[in-house]
PDB file of N, CA, C and O in Angstrom, chain B, residues numbered from 101:
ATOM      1  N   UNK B 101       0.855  -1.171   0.000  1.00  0.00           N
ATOM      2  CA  UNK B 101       0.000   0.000   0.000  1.00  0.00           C
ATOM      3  C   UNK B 101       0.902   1.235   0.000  1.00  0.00           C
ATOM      4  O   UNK B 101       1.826   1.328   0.807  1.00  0.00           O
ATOM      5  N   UNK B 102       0.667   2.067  -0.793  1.00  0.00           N
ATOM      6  CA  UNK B 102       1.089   3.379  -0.780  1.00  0.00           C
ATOM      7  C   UNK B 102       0.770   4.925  -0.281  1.00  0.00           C
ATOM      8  O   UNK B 102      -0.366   4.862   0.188  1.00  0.00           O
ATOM      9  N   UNK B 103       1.193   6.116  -0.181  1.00  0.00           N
ATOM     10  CA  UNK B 103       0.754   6.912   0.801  1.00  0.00           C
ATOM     11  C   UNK B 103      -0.619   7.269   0.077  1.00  0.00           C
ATOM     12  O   UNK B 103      -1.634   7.295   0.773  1.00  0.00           O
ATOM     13  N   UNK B 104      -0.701   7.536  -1.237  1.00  0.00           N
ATOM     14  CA  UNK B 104      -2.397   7.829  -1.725  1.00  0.00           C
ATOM     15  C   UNK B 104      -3.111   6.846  -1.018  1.00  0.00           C
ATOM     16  O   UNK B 104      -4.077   7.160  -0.323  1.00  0.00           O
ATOM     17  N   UNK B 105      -2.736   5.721  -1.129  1.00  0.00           N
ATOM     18  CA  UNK B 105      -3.993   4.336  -0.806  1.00  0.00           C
ATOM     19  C   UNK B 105      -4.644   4.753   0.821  1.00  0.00           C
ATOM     20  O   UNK B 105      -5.779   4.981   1.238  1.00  0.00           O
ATOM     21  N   UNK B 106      -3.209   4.708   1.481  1.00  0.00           N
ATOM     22  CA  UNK B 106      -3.766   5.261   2.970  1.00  0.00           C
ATOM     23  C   UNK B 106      -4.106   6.339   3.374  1.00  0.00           C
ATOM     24  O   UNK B 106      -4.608   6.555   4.478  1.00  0.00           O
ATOM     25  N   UNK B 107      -3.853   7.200   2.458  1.00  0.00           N
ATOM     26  CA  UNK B 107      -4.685   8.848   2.531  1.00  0.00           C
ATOM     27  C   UNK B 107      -6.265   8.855   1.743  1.00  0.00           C
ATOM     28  O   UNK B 107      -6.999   9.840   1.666  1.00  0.00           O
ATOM     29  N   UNK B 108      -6.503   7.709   1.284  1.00  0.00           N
ATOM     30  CA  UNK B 108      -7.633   8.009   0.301  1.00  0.00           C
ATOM     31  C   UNK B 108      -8.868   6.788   1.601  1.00  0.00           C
ATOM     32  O   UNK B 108     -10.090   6.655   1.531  1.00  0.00           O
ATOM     33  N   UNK B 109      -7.989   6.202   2.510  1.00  0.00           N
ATOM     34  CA  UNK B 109      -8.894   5.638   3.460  1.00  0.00           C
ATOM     35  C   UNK B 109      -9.206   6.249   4.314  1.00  0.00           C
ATOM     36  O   UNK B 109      -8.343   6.272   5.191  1.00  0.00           O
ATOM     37  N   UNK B 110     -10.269   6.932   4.581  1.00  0.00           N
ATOM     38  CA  UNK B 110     -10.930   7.752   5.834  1.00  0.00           C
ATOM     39  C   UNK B 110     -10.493   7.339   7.455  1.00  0.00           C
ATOM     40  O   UNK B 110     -10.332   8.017   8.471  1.00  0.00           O
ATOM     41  N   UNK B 111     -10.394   5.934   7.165  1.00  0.00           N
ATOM     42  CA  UNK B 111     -10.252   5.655   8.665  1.00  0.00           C
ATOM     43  C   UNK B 111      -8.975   5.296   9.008  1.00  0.00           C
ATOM     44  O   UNK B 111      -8.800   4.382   9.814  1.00  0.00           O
ATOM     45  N   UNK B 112      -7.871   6.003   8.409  1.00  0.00           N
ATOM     46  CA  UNK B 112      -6.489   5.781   8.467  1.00  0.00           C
ATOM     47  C   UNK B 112      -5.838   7.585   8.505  1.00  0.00           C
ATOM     48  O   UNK B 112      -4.714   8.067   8.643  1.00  0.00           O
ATOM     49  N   UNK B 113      -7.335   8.212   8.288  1.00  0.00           N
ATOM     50  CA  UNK B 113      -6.666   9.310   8.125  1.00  0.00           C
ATOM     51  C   UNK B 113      -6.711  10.143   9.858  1.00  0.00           C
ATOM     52  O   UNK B 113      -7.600   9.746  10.611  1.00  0.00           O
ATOM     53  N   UNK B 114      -5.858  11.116  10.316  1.00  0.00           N
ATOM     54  CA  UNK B 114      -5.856  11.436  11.669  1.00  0.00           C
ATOM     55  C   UNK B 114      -6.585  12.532  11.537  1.00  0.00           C
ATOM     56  O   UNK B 114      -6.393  12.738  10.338  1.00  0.00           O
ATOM     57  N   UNK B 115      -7.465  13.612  11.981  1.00  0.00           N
ATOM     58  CA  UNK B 115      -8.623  14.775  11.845  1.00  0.00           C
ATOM     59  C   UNK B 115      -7.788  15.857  12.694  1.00  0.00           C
ATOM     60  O   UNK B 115      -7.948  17.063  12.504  1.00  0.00           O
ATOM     61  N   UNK B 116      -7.120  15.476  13.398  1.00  0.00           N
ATOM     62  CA  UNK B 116      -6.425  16.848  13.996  1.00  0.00           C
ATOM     63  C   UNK B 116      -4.870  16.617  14.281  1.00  0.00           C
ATOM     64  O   UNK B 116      -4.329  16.472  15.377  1.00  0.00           O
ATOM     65  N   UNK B 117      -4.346  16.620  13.127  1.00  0.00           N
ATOM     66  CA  UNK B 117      -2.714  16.491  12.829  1.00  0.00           C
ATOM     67  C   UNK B 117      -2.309  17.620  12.427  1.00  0.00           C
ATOM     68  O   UNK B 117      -1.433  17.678  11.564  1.00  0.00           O
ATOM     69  N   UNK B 118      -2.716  18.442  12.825  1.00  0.00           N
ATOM     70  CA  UNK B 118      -2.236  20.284  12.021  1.00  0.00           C
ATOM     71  C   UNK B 118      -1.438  20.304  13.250  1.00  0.00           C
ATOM     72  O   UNK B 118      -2.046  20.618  14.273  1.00  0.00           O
ATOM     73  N   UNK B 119       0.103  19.962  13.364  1.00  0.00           N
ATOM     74  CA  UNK B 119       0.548  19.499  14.410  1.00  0.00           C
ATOM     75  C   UNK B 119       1.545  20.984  14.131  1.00  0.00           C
ATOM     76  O   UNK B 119       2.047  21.449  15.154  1.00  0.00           O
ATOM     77  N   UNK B 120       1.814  21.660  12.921  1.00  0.00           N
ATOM     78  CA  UNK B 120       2.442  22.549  13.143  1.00  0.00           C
ATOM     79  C   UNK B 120       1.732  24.112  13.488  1.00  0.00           C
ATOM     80  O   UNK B 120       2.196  25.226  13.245  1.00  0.00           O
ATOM     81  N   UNK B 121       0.269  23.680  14.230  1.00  0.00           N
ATOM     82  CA  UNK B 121      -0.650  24.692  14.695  1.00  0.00           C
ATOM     83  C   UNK B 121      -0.542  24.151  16.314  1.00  0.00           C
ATOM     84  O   UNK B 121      -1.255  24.705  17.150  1.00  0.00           O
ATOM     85  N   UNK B 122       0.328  23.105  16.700  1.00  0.00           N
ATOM     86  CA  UNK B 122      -0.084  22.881  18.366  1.00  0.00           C
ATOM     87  C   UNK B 122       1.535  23.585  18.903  1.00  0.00           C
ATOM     88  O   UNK B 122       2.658  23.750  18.428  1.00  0.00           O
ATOM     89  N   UNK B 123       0.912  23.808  19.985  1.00  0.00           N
ATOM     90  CA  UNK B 123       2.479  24.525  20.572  1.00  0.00           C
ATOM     91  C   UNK B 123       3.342  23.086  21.298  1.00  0.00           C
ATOM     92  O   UNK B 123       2.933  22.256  22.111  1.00  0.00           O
ATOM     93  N   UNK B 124       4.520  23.212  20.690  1.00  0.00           N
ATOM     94  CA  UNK B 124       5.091  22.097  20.727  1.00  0.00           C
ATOM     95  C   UNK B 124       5.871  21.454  22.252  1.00  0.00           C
ATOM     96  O   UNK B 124       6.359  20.331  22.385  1.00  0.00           O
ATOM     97  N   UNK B 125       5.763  23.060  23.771  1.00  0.00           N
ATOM     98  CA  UNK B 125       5.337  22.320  24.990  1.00  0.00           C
ATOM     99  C   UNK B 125       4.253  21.416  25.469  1.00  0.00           C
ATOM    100  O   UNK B 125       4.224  20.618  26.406  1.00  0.00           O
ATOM    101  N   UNK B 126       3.357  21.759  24.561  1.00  0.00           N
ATOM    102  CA  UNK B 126       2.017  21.677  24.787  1.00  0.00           C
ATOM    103  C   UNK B 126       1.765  20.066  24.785  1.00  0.00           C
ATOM    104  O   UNK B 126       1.334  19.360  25.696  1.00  0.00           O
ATOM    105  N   UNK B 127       2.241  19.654  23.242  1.00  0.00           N
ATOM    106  CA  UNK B 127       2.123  18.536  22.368  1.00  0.00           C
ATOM    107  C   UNK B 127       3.113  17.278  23.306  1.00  0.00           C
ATOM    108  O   UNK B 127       2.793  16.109  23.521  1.00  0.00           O
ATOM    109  N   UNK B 128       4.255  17.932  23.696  1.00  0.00           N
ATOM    110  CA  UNK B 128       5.200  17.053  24.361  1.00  0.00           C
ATOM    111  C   UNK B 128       4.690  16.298  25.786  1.00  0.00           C
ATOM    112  O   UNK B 128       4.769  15.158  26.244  1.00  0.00           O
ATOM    113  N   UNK B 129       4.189  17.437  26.171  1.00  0.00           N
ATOM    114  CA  UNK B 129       3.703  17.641  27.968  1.00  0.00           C
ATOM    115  C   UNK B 129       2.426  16.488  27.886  1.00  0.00           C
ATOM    116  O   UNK B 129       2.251  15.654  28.774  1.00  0.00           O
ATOM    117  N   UNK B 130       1.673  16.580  26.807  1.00  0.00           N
ATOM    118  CA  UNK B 130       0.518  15.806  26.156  1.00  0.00           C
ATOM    119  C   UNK B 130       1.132  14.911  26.169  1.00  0.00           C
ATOM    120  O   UNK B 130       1.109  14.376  27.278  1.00  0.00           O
ATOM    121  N   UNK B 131       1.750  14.393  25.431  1.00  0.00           N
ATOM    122  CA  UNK B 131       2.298  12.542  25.130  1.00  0.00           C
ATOM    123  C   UNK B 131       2.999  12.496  26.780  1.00  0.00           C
ATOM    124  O   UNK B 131       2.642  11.702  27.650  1.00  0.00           O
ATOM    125  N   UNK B 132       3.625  13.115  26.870  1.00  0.00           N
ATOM    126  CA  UNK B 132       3.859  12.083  28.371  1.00  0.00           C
ATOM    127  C   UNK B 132       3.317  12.036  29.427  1.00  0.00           C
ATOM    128  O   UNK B 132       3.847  11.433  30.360  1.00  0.00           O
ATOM    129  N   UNK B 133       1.974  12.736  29.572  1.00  0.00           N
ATOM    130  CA  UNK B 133       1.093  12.821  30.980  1.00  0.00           C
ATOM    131  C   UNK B 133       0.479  11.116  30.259  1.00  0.00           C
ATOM    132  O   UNK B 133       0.593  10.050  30.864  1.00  0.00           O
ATOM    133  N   UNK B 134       0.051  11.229  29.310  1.00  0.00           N
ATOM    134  CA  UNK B 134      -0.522  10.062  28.627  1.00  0.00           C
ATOM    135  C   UNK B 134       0.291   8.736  29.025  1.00  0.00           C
ATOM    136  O   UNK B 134      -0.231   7.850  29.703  1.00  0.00           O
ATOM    137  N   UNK B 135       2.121   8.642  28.368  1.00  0.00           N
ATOM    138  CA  UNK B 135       2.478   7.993  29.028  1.00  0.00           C
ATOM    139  C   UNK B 135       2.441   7.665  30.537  1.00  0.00           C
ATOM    140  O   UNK B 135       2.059   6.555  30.909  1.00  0.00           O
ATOM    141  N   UNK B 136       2.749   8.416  31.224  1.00  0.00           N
ATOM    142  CA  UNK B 136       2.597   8.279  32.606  1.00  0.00           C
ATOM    143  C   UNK B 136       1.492   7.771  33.246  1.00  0.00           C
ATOM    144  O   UNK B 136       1.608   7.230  34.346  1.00  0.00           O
ATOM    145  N   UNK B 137       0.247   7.900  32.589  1.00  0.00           N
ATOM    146  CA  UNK B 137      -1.242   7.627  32.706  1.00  0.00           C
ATOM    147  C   UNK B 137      -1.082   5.900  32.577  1.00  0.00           C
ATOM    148  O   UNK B 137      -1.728   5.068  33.215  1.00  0.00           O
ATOM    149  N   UNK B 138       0.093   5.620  31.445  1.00  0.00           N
ATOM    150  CA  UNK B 138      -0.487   4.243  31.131  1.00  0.00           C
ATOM    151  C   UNK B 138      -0.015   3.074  32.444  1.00  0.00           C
ATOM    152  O   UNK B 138       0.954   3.263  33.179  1.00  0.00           O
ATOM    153  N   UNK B 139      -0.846   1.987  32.515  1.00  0.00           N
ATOM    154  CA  UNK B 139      -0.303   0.868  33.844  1.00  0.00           C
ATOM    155  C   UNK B 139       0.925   0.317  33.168  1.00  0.00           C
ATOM    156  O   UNK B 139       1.169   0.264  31.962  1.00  0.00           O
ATOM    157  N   UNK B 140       1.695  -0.108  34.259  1.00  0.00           N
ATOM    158  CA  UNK B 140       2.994  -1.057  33.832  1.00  0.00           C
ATOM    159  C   UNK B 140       2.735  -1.910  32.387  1.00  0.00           C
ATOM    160  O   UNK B 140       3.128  -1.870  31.221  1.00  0.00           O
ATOM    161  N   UNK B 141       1.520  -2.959  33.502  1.00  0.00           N
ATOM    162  CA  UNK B 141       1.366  -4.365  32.458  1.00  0.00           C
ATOM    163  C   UNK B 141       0.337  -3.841  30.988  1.00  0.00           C
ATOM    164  O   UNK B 141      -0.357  -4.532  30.241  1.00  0.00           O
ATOM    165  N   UNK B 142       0.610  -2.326  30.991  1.00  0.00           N
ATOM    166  CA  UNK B 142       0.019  -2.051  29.335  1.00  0.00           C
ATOM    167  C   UNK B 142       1.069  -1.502  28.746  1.00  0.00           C
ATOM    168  O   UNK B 142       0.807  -1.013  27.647  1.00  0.00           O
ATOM    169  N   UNK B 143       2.691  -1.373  29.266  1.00  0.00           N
ATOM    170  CA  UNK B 143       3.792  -0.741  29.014  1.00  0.00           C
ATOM    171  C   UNK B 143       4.694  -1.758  28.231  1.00  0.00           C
ATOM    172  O   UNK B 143       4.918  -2.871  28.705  1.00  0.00           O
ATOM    173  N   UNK B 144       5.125  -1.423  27.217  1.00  0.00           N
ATOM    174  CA  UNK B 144       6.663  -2.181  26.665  1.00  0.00           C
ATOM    175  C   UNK B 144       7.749  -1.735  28.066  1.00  0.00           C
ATOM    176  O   UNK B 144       7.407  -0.805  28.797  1.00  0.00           O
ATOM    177  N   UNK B 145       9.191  -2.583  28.350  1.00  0.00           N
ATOM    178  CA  UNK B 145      10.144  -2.102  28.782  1.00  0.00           C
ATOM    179  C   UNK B 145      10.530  -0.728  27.736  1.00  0.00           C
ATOM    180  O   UNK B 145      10.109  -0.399  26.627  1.00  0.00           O
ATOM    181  N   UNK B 146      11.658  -0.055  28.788  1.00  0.00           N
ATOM    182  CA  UNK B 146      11.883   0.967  28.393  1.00  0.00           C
ATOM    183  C   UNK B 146      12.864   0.982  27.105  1.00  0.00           C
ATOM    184  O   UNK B 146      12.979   1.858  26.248  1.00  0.00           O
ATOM    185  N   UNK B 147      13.583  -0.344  27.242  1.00  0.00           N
ATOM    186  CA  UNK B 147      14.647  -0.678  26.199  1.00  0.00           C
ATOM    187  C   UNK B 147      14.063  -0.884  25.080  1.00  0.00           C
ATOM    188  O   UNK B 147      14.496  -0.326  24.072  1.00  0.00           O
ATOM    189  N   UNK B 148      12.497  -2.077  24.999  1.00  0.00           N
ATOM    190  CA  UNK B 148      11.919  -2.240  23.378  1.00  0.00           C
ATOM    191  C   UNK B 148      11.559  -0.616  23.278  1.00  0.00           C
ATOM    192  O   UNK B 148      12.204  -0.107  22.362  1.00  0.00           O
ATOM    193  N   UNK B 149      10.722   0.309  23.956  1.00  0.00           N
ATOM    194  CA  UNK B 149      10.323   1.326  23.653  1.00  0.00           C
ATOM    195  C   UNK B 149      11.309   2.259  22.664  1.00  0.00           C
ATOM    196  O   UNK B 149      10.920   2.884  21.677  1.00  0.00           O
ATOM    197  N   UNK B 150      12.673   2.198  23.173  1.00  0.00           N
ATOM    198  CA  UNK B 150      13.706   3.293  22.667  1.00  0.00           C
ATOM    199  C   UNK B 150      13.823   2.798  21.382  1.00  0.00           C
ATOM    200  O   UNK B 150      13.579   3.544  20.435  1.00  0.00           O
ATOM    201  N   UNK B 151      14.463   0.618  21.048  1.00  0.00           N
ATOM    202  CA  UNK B 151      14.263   0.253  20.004  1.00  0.00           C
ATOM    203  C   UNK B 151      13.034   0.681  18.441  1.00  0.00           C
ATOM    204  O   UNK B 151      13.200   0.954  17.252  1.00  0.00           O
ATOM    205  N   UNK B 152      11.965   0.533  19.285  1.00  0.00           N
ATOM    206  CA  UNK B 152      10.533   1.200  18.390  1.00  0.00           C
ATOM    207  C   UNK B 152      10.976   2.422  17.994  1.00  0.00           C
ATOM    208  O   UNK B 152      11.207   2.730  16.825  1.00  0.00           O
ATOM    209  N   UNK B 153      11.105   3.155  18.986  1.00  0.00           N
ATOM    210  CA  UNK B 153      10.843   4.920  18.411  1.00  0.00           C
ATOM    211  C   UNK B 153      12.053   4.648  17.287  1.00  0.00           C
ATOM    212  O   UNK B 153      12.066   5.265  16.222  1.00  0.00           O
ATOM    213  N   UNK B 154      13.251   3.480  17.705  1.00  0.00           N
ATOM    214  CA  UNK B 154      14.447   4.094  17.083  1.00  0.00           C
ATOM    215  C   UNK B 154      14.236   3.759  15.024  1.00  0.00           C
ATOM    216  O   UNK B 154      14.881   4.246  14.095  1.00  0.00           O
ATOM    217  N   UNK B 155      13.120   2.797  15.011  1.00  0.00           N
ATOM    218  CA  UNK B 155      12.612   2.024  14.045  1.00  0.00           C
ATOM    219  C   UNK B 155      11.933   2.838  13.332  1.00  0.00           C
ATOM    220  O   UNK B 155      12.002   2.884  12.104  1.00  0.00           O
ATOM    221  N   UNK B 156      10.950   3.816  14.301  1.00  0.00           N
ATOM    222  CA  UNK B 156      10.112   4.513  13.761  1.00  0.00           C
ATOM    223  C   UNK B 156      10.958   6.182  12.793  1.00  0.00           C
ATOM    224  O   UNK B 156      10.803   6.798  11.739  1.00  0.00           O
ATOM    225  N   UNK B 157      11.708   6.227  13.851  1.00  0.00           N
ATOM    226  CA  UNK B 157      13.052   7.423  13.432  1.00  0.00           C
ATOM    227  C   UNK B 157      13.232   6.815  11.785  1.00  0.00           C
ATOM    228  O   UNK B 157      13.521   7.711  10.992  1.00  0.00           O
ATOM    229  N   UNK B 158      13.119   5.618  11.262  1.00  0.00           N
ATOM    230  CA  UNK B 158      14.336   5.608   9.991  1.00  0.00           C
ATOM    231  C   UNK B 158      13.090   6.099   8.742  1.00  0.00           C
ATOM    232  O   UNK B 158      13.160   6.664   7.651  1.00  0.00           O
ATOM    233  N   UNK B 159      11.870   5.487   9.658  1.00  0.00           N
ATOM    234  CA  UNK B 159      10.610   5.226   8.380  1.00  0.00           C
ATOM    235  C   UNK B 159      10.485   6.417   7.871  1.00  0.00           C
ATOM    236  O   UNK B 159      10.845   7.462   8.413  1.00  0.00           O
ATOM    237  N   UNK B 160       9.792   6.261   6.443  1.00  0.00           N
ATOM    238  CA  UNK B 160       9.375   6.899   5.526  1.00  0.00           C
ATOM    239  C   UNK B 160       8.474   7.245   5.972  1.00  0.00           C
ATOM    240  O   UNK B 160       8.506   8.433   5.649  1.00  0.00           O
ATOM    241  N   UNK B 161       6.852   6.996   6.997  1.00  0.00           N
ATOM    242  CA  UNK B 161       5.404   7.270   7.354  1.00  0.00           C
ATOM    243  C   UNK B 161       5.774   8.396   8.294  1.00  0.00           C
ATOM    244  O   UNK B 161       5.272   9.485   8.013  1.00  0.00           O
ATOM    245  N   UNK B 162       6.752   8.327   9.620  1.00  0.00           N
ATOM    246  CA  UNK B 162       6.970   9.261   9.876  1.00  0.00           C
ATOM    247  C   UNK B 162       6.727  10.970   9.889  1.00  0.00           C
ATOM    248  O   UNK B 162       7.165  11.418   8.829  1.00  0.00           O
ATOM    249  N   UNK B 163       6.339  11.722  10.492  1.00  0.00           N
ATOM    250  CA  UNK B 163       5.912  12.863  10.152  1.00  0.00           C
ATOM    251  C   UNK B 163       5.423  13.661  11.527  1.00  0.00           C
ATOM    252  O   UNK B 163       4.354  13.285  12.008  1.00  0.00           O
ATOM    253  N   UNK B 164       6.084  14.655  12.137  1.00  0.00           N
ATOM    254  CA  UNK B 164       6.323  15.817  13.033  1.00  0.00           C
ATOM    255  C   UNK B 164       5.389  14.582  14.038  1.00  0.00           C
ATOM    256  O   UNK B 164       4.208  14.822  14.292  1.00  0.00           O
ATOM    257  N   UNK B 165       5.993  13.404  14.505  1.00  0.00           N
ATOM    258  CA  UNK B 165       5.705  12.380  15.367  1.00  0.00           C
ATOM    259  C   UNK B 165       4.134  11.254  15.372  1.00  0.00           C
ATOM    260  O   UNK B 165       3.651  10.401  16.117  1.00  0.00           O
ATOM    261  N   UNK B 166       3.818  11.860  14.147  1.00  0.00           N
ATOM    262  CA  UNK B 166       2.760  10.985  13.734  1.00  0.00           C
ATOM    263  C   UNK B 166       2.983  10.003  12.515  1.00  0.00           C
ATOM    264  O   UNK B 166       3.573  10.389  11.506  1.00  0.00           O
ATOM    265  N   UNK B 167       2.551   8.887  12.629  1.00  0.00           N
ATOM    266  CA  UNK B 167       2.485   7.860  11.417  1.00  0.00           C
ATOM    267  C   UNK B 167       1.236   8.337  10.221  1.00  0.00           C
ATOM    268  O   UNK B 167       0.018   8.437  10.366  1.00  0.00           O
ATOM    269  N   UNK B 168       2.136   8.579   8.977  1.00  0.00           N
ATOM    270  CA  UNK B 168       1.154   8.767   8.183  1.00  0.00           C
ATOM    271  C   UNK B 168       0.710   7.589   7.621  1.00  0.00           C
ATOM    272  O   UNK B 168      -0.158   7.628   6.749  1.00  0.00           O
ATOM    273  N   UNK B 169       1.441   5.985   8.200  1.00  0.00           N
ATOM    274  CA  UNK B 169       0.328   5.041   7.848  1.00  0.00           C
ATOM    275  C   UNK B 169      -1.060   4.423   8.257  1.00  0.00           C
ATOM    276  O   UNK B 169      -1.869   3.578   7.874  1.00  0.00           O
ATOM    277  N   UNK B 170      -0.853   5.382   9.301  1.00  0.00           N
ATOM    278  CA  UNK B 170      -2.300   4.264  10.478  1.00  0.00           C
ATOM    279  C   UNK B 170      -2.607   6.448  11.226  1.00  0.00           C
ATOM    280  O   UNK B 170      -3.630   6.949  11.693  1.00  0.00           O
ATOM    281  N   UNK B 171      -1.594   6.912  11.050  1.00  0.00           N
ATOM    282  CA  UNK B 171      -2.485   8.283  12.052  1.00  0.00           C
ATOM    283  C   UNK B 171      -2.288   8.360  13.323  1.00  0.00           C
ATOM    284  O   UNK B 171      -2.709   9.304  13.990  1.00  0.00           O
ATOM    285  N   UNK B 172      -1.449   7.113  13.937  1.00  0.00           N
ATOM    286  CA  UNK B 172      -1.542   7.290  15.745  1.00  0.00           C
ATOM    287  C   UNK B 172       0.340   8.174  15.812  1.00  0.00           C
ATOM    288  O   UNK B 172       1.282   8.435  15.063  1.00  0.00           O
ATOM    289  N   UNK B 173      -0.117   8.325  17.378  1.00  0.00           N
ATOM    290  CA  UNK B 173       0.666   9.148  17.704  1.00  0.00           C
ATOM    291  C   UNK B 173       1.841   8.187  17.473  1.00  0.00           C
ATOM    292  O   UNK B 173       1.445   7.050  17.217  1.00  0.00           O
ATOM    293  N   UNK B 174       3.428   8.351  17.494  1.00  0.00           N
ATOM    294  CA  UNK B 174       4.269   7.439  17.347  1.00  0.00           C
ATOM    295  C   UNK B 174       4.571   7.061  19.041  1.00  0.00           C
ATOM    296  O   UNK B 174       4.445   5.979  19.615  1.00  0.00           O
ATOM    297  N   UNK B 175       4.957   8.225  19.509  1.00  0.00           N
ATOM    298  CA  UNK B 175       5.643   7.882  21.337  1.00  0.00           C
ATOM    299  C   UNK B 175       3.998   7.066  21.994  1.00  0.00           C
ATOM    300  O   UNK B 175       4.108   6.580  23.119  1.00  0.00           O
ATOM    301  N   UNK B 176       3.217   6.997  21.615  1.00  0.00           N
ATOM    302  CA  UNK B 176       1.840   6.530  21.974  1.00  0.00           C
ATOM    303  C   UNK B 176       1.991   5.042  21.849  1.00  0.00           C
ATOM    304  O   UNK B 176       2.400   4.301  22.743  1.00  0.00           O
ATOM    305  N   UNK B 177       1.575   4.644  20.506  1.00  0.00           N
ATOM    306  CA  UNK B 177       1.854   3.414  19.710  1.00  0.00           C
ATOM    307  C   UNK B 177       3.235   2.684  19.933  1.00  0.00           C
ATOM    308  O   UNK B 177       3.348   1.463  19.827  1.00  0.00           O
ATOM    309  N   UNK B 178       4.043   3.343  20.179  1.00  0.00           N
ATOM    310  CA  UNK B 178       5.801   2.355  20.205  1.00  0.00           C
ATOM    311  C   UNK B 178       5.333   1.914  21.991  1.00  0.00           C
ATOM    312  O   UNK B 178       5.553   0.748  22.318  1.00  0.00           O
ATOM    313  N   UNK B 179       4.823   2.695  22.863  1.00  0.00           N
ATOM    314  CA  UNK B 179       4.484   2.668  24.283  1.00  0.00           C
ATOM    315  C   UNK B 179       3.821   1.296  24.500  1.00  0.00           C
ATOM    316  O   UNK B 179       4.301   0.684  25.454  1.00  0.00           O
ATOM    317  N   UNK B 180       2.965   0.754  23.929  1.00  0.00           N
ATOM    318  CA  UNK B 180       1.620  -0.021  23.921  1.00  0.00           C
ATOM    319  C   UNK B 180       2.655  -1.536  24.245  1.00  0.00           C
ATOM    320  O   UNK B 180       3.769  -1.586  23.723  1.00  0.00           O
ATOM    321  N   UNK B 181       2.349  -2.258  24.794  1.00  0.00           N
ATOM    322  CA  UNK B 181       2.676  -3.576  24.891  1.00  0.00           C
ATOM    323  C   UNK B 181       1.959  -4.600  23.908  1.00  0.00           C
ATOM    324  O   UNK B 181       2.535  -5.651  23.625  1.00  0.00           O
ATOM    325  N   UNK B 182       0.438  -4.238  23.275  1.00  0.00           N
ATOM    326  CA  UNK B 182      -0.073  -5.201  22.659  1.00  0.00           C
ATOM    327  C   UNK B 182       0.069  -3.784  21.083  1.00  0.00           C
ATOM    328  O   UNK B 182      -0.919  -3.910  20.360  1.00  0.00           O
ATOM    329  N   UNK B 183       0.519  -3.258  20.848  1.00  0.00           N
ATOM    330  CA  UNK B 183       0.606  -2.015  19.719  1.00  0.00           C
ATOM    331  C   UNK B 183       1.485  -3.159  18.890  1.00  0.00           C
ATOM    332  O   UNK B 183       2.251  -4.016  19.329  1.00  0.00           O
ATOM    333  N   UNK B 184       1.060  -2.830  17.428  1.00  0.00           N
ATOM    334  CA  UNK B 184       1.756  -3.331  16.504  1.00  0.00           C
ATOM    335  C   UNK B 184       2.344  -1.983  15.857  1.00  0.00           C
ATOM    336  O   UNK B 184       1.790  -0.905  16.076  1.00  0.00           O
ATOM    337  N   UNK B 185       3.544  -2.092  15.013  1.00  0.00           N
ATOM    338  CA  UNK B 185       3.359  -1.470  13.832  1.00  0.00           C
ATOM    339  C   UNK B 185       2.847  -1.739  12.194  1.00  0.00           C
ATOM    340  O   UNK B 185       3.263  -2.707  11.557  1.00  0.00           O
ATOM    341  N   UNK B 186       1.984  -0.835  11.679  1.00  0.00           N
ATOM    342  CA  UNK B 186       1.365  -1.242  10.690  1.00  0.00           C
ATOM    343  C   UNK B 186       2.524  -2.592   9.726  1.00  0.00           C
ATOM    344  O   UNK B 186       2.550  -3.823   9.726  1.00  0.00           O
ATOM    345  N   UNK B 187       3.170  -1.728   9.160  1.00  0.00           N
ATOM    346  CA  UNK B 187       4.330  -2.167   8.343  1.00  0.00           C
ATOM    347  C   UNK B 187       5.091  -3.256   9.114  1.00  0.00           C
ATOM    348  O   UNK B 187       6.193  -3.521   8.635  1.00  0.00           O
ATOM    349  N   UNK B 188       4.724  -3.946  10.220  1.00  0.00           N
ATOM    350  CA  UNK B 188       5.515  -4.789  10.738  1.00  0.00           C
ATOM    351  C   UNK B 188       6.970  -4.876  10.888  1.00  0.00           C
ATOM    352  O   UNK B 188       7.713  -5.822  10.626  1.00  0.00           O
ATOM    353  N   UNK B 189       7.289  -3.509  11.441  1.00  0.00           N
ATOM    354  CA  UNK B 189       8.264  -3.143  11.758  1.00  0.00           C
ATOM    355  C   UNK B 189       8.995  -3.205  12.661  1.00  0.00           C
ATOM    356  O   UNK B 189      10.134  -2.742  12.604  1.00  0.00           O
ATOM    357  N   UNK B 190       8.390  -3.929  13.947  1.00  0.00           N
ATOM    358  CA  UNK B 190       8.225  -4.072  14.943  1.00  0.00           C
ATOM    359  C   UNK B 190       6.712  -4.641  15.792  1.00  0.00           C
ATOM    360  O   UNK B 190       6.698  -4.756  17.018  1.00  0.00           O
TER     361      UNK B 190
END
């Protein structure tokens, strides 16, 4: 699948990614109250976590910390213990 295919699917697309309209304390402070919110046993270790993001760092979907293949946050999704990545990237 290519970036038209997953931009032309509604439910792949994210509705409030105008990420260079959020103030970027704002956005940061956001993903990690979230992290912090999440329980252990819904947590990756901290080591797969760094691995993920470091996976997510090389990709092409990538974009000001959102996946333009699926739309979720990246530090969100790499967090998840049962989270896949689309592309099976991890």
């Amino acid at each position: 699948m290519n970036i038209m295919e997953v931009n032309a699917n509604p439910r792949n697309r994210c509705y409030r990614c105008l990420l260079e309209e959020i103030d970027p304390v704002s956005y940061e402070r956001d993903i990690r109250r979230i992290l912090d919110m999440m329980r252990p046993g819904e947590k990756v270790h901290e080591n797969l976590y760094q691995m993920r993001l470091d996976t997510c760092r090389q990709c092409e979907y990538l974009n000001n910390g959102t996946c333009t293949a699926c739309g979720c946050y990246v530090e969100l999704r790499a967090a998840g213990l049962q989270s896949r990545c689309p592309y099976k990237n991890w």
